[in-house]
C-alpha positions in Angstrom: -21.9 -7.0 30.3 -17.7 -7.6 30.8 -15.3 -5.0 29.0 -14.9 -5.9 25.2 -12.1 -7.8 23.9 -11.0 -4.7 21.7 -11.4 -1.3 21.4 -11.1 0.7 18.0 -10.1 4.5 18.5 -10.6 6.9 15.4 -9.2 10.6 15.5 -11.0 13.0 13.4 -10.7 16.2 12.0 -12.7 17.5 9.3 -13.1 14.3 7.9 -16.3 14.1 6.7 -15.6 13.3 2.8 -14.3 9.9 3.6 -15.4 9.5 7.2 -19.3 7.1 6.6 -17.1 4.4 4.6 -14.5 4.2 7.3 -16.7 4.0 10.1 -19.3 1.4 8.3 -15.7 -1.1 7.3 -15.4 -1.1 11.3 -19.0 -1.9 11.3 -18.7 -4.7 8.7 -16.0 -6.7 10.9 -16.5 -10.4 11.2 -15.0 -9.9 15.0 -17.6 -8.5 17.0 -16.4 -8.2 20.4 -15.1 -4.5 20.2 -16.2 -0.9 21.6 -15.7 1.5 18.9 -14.7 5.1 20.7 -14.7 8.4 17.9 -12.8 11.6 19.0 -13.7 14.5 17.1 -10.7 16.7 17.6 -11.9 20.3 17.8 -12.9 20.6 13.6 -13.9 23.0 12.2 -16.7 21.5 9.9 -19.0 23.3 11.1 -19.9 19.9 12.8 -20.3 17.4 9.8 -18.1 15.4 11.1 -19.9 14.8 14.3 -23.4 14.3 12.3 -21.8 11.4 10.2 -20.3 9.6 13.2 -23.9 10.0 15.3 -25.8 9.2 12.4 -24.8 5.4 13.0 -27.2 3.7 15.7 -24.6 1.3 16.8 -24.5 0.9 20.1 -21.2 -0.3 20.1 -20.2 3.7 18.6 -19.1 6.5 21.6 -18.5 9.8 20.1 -16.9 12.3 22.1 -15.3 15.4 20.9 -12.5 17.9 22.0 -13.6 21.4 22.2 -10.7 22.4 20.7 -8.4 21.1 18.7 -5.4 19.6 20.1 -3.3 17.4 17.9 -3.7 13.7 17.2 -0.8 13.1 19.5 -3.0 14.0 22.4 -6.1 12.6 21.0 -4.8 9.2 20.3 -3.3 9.0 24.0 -6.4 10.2 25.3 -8.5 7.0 23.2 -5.7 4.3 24.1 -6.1 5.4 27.9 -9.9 5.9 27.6 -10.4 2.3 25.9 -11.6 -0.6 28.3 -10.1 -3.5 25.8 -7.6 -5.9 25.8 -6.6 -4.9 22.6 -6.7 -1.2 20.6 -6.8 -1.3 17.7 -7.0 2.2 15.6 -7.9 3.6 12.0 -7.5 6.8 10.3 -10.6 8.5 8.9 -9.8 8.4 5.7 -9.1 4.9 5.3 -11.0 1.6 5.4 -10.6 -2.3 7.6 -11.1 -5.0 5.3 -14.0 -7.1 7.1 -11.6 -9.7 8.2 -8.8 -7.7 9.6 -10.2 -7.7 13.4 -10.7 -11.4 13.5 -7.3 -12.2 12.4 -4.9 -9.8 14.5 -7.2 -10.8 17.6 -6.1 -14.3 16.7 -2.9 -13.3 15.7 -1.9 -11.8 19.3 -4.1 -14.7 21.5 -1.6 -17.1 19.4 1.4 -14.9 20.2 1.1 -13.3 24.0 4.8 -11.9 23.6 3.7 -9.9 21.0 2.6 -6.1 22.1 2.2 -4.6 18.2 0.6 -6.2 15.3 0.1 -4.8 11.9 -0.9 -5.8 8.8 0.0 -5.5 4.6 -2.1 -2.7 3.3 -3.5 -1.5 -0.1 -2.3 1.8 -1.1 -4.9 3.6 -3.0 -5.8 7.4 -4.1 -3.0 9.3 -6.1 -0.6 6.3 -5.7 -1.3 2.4 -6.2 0.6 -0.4 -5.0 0.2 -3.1 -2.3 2.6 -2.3 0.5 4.3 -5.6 1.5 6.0 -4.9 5.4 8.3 -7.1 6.9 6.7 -10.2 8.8 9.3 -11.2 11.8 9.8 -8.9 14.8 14.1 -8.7 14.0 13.4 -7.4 10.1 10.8 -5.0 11.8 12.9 -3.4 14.4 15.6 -3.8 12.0 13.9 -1.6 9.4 12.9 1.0 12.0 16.5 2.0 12.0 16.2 4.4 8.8 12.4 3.9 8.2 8.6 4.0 9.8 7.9 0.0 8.5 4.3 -0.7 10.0 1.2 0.5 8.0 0.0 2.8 11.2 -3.3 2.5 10.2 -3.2 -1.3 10.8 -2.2 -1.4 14.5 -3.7 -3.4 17.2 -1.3 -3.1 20.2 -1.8 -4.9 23.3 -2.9 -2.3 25.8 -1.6 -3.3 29.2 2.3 -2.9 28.4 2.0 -0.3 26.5 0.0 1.5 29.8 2.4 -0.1 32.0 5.9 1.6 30.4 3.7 5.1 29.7 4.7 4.8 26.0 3.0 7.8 24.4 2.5 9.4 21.1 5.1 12.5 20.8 3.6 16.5 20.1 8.0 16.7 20.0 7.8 14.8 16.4 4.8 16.6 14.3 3.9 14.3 11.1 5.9 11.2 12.1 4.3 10.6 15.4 3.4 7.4 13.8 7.0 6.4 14.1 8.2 7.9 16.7 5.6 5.7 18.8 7.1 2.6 17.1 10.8 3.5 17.9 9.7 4.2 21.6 7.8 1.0 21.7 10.0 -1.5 20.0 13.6 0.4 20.4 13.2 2.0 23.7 10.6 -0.1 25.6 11.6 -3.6 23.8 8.3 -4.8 23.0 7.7 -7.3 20.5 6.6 -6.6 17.2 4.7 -8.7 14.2 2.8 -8.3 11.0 0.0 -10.9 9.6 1.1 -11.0 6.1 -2.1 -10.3 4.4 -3.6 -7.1 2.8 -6.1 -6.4 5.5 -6.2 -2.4 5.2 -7.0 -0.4 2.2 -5.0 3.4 3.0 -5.8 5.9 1.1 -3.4 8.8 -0.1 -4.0 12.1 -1.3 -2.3 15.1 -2.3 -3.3 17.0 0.9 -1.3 14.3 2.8 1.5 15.0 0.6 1.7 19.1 0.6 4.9 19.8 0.2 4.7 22.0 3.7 4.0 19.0 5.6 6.4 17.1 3.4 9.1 19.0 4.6 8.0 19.2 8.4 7.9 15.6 8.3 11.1 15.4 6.6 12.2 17.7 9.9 10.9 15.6 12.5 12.0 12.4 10.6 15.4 13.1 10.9 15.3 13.9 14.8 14.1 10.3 14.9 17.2 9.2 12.8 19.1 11.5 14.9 17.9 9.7 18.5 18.6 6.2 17.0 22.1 7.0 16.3 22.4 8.6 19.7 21.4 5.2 21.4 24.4 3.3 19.3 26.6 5.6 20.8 27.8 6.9 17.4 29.0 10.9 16.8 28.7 11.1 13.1 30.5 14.3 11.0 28.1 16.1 9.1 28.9 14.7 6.1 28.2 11.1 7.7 24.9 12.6 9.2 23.4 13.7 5.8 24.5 10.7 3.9 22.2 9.0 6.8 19.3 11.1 6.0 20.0 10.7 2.3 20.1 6.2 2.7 17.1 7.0 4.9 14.9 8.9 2.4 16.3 6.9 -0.6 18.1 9.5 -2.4 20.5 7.2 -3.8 21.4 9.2 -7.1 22.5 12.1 -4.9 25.1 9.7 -3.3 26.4 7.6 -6.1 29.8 9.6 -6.1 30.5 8.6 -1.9 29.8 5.5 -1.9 33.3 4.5 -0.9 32.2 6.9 2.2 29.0 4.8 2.4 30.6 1.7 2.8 33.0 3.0 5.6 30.0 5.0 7.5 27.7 1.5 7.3 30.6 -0.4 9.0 30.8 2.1 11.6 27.2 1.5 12.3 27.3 -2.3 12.3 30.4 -1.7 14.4 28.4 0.1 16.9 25.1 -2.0 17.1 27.7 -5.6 17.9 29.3 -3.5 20.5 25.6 -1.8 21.8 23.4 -4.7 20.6 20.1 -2.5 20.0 18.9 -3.8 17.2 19.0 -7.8 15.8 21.9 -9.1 13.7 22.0 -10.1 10.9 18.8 -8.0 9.9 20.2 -4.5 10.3 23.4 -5.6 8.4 21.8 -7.1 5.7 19.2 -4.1 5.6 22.2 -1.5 5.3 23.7 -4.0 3.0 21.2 -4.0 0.9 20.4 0.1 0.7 24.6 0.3 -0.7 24.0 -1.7 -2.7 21.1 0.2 -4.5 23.4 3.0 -4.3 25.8 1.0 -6.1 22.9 0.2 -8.8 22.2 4.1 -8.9 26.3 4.9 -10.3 26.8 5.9 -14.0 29.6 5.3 -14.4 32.6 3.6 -11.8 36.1 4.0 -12.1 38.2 0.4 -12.0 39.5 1.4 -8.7 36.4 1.6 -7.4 34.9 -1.5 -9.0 37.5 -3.5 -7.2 36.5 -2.0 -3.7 32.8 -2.5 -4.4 33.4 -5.9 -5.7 35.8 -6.8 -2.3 33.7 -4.4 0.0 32.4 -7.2 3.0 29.1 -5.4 2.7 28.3 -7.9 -0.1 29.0 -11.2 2.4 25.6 -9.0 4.5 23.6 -8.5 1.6 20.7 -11.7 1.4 20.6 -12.4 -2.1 20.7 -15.6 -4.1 23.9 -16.7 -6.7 21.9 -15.2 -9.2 21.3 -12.0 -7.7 24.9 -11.6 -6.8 26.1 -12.5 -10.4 23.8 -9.9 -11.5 24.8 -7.1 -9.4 28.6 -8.0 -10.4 27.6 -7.3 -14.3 25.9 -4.5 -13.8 28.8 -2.8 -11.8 31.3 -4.1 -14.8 29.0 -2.6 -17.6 29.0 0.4 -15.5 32.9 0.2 -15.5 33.4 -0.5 -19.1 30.9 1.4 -20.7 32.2 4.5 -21.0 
């Protein structure tokens, strides 16, 4: 029997409360043609973990186990090196495939043979609800990845063989984003090729032990080194005033910003400035993306002095930002009610 098309790698660690649906919506897969390799990464579970993934007599199911544990940075390199397929495609153990989602990024990177990373729209679900909606096209993508992790991780299929071929790892250096840290290697550093199928094909779950606020702010940390080592590759020294207004557009905390955003505007145009002269990432996405972000800080102000109205108003930032006659009319009453109401 020849390698299978795909292989599916699963990192565990005690995740036995979730783990039997996970593994059975891998099971349930309309696509067939896939190996299905589980690591258990040195739990301590007292092995329940282990027992649910042997208790499935599918032959397609190897389960192997690290003695000790060792991170998921090591064990996901260890399953994308170990896998024999064409394609690898991973899920957490907490979350669940819908039954078509194999079949349709299979077809999705057969149709597409530049394409080296393909994700998919997810449903959020647990202690937060809402349909996350990525961008589709590889420019918005790499765009996005700028400020922000913008692929569902749990949705990836990559294409093995360049992803082997330019040693593109998983990173120990960036603990709780390794998630984008391997995106920004792959699709900033190594300039692979991105896409997303634009349909719900994930369901991830969250849960307040993702969200601890001691990982929270390690992954807040590690975040920033990534914002940090984008900037680098523009070329651009920011002030530490212009560094923390980065992290602040980056984690959205617009209403701690709405009193610079006359710095804003002159910090985005240094960026823009920087990516014509470097051209890292694809024009016009990242200047309509940063665009866009002032802008919300712009919605975020209480009140605006006339002074400042009249530099928002004539700021070119608005000529980047994509939105419709409508939209723009809008934005301009807003920022005059905000001028005039007080």
């Amino acid at each position: 029997m020849g390698a299978p098309k795909l292989s599916v790698i699963m990192s565990i660690y005690n995740g036995e409360k979730y783990l039997r649906e996970a593994i059975q919506s891998i099971l349930d897969q309309t696509f067939s043609n896939f190996e299905f390799i589980i690591l258990d990464d040195g739990s301590n579970d007292d092995g329940r973990g282990l027992e649910v993934a042997r208790s499935f007599a599918d032959p397609r199911i190897r389960v192997l186990d690290n003695e000790t544990n060792k991170g998921i940075s090591y064990s996901l390199n260890y399953l994308i090196r170990e896998a024999k397929g064409e394609y690898v495609a991973n899920l957490d153990q907490d979350d669940i495939s819908l039954p078509e989602r194999f079949e349709k990024q299979v077809k999705f990177l057969d149709d597409h043979p530049d394409v080296s990373i393909c994700g998919t729209w997810a449903d959020v679900f647990g202690d937060r609800n809402e349909i996350w909606k990525t961008p589709v096209s590889h420019e918005k993508i790499k765009a996005s990845l700028f400020l922000n992790m913008i692929v569902c991780h749990p949705s990836l299929m990559i294409r093995k063989s360049p992803v082997i071929e330019k040693d593109i790892r998983y990173e120990d250096d960036y603990k709780s984003a390794e998630d984008y840290s391997f995106l920004v290697n792959t699709v900033v550093e190594a300039e692979l090729k991105v896409g997303n199928v634009p349909e719900v094909l994930v369901r991830h779950r969250r849960h307040f032990q993702q969200d601890s606020v001691t990982r929270r702010k390690i992954q807040i940390e590690y975040h920033k080194k990534l914002l940090d080592k984008q900037l680098d590759k523009l070329g651009l020294k920011p002030t530490d005033s212009e560094r923390l207004l980065h992290y602040q557009m980056s984690l959205r905390e617009f209403e701690v910003i709405t009193d610079r955003v006359t710095e804003l505007d002159h910090w985005i145009k240094k960026i823009i400035a920087a990516n014509r002269e470097k051209k890292v990432y694809p024009e016009p996405e990242l200047s309509q993306l940063l665009a866009e972000k002032w802008r919300l800080v712009c919605l975020f102000c209480d009140k605006i002095k006339f002074f400042e109205f009249l530099r928002i108003i004539g700021s070119s930032l608005n000529r980047s930002a994509v939105s419709s006659r409508k939209e723009n009319m809008l934005f301009y009453l807003r920022m005059l009610r905000r001028t005039f109401s007080h």
